[in-house]
C-alpha positions in Angstrom: -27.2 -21.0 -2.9 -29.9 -18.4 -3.7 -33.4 -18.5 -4.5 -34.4 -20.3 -7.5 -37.0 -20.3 -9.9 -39.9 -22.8 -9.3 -42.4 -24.5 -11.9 -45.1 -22.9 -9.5 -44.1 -20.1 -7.5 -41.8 -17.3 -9.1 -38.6 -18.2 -6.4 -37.8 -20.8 -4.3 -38.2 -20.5 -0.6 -38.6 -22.5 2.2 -41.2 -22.0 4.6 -40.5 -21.3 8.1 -42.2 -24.6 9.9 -40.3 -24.2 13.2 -40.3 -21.2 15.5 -36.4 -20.0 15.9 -37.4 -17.3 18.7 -38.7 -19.4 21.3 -35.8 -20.3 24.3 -36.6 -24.4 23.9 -34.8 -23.8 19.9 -32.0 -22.4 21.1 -31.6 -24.5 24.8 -31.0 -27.9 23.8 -27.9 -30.4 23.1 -28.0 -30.2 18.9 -27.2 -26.2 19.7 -24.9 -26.7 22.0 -22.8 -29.3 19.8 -22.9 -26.9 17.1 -22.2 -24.0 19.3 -18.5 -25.9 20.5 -17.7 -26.6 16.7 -17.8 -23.3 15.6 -16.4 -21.8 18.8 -13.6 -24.5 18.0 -13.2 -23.2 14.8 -12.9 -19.6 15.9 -10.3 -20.1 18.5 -7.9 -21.9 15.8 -8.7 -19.6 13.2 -7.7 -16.2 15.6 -4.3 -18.8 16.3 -3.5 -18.7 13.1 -4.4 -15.4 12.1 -2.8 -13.9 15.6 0.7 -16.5 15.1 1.5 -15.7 11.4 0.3 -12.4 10.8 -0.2 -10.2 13.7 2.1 -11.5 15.8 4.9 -11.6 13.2 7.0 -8.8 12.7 9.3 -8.0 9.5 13.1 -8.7 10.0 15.2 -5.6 9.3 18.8 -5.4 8.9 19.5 -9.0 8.4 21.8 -10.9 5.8 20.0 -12.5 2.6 19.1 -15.7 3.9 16.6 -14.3 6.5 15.6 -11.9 3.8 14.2 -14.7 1.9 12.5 -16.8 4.6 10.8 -13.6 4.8 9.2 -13.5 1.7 6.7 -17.0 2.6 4.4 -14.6 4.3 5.3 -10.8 3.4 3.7 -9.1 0.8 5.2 -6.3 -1.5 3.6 -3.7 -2.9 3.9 -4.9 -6.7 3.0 -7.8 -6.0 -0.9 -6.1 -6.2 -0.4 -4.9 -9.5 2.4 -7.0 -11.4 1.5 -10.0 -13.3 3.1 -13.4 -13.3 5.7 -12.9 -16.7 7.2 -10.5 -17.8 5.8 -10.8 -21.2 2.5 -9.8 -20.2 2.1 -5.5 -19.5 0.5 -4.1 -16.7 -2.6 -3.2 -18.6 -3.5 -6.7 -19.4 -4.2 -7.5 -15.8 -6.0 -4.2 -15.5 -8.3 -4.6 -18.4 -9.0 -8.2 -17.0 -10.2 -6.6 -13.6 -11.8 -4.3 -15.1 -14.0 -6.4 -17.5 -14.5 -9.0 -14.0 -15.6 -6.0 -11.7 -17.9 -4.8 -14.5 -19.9 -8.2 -15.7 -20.2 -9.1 -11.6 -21.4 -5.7 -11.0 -23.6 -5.5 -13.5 -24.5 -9.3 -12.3 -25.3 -8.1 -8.7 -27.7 -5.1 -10.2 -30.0 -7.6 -12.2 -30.1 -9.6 -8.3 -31.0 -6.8 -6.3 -33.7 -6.0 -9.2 -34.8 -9.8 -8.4 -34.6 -10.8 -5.0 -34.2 -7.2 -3.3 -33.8 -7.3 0.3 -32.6 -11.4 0.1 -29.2 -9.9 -1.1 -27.4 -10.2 2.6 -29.3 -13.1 3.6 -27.1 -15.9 1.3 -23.6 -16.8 1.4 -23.4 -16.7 -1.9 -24.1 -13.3 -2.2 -21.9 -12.2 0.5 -18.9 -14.0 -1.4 -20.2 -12.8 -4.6 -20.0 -8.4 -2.8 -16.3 -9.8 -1.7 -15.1 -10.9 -4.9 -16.7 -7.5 -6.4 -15.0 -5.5 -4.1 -11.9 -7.5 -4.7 -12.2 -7.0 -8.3 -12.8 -3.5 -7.4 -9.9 -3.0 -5.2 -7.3 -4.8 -8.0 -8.5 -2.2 -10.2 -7.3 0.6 -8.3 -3.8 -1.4 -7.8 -3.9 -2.4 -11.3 -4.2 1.3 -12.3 -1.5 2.5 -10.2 1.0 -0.1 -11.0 0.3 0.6 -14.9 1.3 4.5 -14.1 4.5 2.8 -11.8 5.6 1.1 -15.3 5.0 3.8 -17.5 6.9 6.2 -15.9 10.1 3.3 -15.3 9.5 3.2 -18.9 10.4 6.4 -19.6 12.9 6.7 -17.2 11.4 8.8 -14.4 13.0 8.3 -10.5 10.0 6.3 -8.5 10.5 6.9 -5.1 13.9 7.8 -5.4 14.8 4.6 -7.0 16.3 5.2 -10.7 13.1 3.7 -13.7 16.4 2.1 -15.3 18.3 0.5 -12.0 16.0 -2.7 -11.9 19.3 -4.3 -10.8 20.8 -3.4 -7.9 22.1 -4.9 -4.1 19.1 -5.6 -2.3 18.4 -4.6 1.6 15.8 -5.9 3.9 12.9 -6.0 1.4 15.4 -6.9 -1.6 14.5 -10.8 -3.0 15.1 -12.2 -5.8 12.5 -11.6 -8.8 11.7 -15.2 -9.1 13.1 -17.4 -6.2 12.9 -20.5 -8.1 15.9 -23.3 -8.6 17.0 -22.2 -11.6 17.3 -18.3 -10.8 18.7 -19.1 -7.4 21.3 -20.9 -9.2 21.4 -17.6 -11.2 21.6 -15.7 -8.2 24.2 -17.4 -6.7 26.9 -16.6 -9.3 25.9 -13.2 -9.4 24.5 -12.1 -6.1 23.7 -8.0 -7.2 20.4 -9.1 -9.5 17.8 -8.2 -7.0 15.4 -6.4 -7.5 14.0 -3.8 -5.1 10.8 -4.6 -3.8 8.7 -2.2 -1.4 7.1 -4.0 1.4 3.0 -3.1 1.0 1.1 -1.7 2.9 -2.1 -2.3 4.9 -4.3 -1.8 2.0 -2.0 -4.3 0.1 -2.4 -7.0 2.7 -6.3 -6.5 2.7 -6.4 -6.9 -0.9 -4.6 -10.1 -0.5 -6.6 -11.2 2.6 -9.7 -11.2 0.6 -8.5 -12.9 -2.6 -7.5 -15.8 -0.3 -11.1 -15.4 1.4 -12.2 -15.4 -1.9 -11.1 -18.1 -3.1 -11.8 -21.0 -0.2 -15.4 -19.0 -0.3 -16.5 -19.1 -4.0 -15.2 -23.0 -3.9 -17.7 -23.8 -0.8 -20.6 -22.2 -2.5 -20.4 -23.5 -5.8 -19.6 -26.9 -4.8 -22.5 -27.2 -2.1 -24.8 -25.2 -5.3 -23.9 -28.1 -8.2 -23.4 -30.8 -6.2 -26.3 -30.6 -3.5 -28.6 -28.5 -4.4 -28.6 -28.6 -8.0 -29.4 -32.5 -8.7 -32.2 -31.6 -5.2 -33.5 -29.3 -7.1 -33.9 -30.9 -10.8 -35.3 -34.3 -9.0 -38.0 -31.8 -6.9 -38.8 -30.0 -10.9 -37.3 -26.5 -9.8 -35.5 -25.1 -13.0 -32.5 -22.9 -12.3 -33.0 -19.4 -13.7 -29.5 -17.5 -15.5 -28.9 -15.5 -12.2 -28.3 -18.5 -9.7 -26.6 -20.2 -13.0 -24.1 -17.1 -14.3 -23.7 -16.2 -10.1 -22.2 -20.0 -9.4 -20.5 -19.7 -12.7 -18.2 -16.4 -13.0 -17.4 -16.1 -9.5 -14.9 -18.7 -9.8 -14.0 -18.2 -13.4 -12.8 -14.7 -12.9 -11.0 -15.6 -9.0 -9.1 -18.5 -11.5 -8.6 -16.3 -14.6 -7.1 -13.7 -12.1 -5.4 -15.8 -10.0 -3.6 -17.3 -13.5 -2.5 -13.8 -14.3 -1.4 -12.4 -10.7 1.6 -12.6 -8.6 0.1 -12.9 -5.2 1.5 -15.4 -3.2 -1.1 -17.8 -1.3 -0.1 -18.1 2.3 -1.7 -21.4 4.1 -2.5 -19.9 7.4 -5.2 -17.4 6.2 -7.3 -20.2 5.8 -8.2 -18.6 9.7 -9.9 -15.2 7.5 -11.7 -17.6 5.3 -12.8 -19.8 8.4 -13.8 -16.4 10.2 -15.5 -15.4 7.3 -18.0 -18.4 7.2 -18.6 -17.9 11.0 -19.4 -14.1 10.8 -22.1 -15.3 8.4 -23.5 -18.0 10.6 -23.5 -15.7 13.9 -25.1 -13.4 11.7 -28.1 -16.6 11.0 -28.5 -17.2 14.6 -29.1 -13.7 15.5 -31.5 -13.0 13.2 -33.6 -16.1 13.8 -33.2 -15.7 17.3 -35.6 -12.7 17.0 -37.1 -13.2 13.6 -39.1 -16.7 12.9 -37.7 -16.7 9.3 -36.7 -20.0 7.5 -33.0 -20.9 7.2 -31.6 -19.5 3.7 -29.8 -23.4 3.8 -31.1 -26.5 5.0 -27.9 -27.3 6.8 -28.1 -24.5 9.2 -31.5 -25.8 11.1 -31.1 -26.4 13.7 -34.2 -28.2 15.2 -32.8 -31.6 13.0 -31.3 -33.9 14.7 -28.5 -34.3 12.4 -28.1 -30.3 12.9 -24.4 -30.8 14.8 -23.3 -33.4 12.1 -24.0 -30.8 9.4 -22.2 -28.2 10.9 -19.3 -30.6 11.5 -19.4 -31.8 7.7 -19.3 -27.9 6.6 -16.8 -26.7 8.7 -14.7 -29.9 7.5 -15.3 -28.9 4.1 -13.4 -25.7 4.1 -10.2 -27.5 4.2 -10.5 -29.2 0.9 -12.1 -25.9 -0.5 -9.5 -24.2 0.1 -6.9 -26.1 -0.6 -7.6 -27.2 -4.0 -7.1 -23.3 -4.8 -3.6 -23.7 -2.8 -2.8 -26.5 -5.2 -4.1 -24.7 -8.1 -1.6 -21.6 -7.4 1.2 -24.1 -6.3 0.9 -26.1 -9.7 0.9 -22.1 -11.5 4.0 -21.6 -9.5 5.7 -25.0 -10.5 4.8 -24.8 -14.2 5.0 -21.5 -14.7 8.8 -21.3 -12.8 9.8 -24.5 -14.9 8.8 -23.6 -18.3 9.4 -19.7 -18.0 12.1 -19.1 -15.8 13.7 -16.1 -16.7 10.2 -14.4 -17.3 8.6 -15.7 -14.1 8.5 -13.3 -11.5 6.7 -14.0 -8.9 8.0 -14.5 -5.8 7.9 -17.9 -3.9 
């Protein structure tokens, strides 16, 4: 969803046949249609967003059973940092990050050596500085919770709570490691195995706002990349260079390889971030061409075609199924995983 490489010109790029800054563009029924779908979208997004997490407020001082309706939407802070068994250290999911925030970084150089100023004019490579900084941000977690476990290791007091009491009554923010049926069985008969968790903090919640951003966002692009634009371009003899290929390509691999390894849990409603995050962009399109006559980095976005508020009704659709394919994808890691590892899983569902 970037330029790409041409059989005559060096990159691929539209020209600008209609001009976006006159008032007859912008004053007209195909704007206006398009203007109520994304205000539509908007309002239910900031619902959503405003319902489930703003307006919700942790329960304190309540008995177990509220304590674990709780944990659908709340976030603890291991949860950054702590993969999905127990077999697997710490480090593991660090050096993973690690290795993902280095190849995209490096990845995002050789583009801004290429295309220079196009950078923040795509989609893709909005998603693509998200996932980096996602990446980026896991690190840090990452690195933190590996000095967490090696000092429980040893047998240091974290926060006042003993490295070797892993076991103990749980209060507010106390669930159980893997709430699953056959450790809730578990945790019937002996009701003390919690363990402790620490409810995270903004930062935490950020982190897990943008992997589920993330993860609706790199869908949408590379499925509008390979399956409409790719077999557009080959039929018009454009040849896709190793950037557009290895951009398309990784983004997803590392959000599925990390999401495989992780134990964050993937909360419906923020499909409103990932809806808000699609609009910012496209606000960001009309302002621009509202004072710049500059072609439209996507076909779909013109808005002098006829079919303009039909487009913008089939892409705003489309966010639904991007996104949840990745909430089936973590549900079926949830359901496997729980099944065939249960006293190793430990995420909490």
């Amino acid at each position: 969803m970037s330029s790409v490489t041409g059989s005559s010109k060096s990159t691929w790029e539209p020209i600008a046949s209609v001009d976006t800054t006159i008032r007859s563009y912008w004053i007209n029924w195909r704007f206006l249609l398009c203007a109520i779908w994304l205000l539509l979208t908007a309002i239910i997004s900031l619902l959503l967003i405003w319902k489930y997490d703003i307006q919700r407020k942790p329960v304190r001082n309540t008995n177990n059973i509220e304590a674990n309706k709780e944990t659908a939407h709340t976030l603890y802070e291991d949860e950054t940092w702590r993969p999905c068994l127990k077999g697997i250290h710490p480090v593991w999911l660090l050096a993973f990050r690690v290795f993902a925030f280095i190849v995209l970084s490096v990845l995002l150089i050789l583009i801004l050596i290429s295309e220079g100023g196009n950078l923040l004019y795509f989609y893709t490579q909005w998603t693509f500085v998200l996932v980096i900084i996602y990446f980026g941000l896991g690190t840090l977690f990452s690195m933190y919770g590996c000095y967490l476990h090696h000092k429980k290791s040893s047998g240091d007091k974290i926060d006042n709570v003993d490295g070797d009491a892993d076991k103990r009554t749980g209060d507010a923010h106390s669930v159980p490691q893997s709430y699953n049926p056959s450790n809730h069985e578990k945790g019937l008969r002996n009701p003390e195995e919690h363990l402790v968790h620490k409810s995270a903090g903004i930062c935490g919640y950020i982190f897990q706002i943008i992997f589920q951003i993330n993860a609706g966002a790199v869908f949408l692009t590379d499925c509008v990349f390979w399956f409409l634009f790719v077999p557009f371009l080959v039929r018009n003899d454009y040849n896709l260079d190793f950037l557009n290929i290895s951009m398309h390509t990784f983004n997803i691999v590392f959000m599925l390889g990390d999401t495989a390894l992780n134990s964050l849990k993937f909360p419906w409603f923020r499909i409103g971030y990932f809806c808000m995050w699609t609009f910012t962009y496209v606000i960001f399109q009309w302002i621009v061409h509202a004072f710049v006559k500059l072609w439209w980095p996507y076909p779909f976005l013109e808005l002098s075609n006829q079919y303009a508020p039909l487009w913008y009704l089939l892409v705003a659709l489309l966010h639904i199924p991007c996104y949840g394919i990745f909430a089936l994808i973590t549900k079926l890691k949830h359901t496997v995983l729980s099944k065939r590892y249960p006293d190793s899983y430990q995420c909490v569902t």
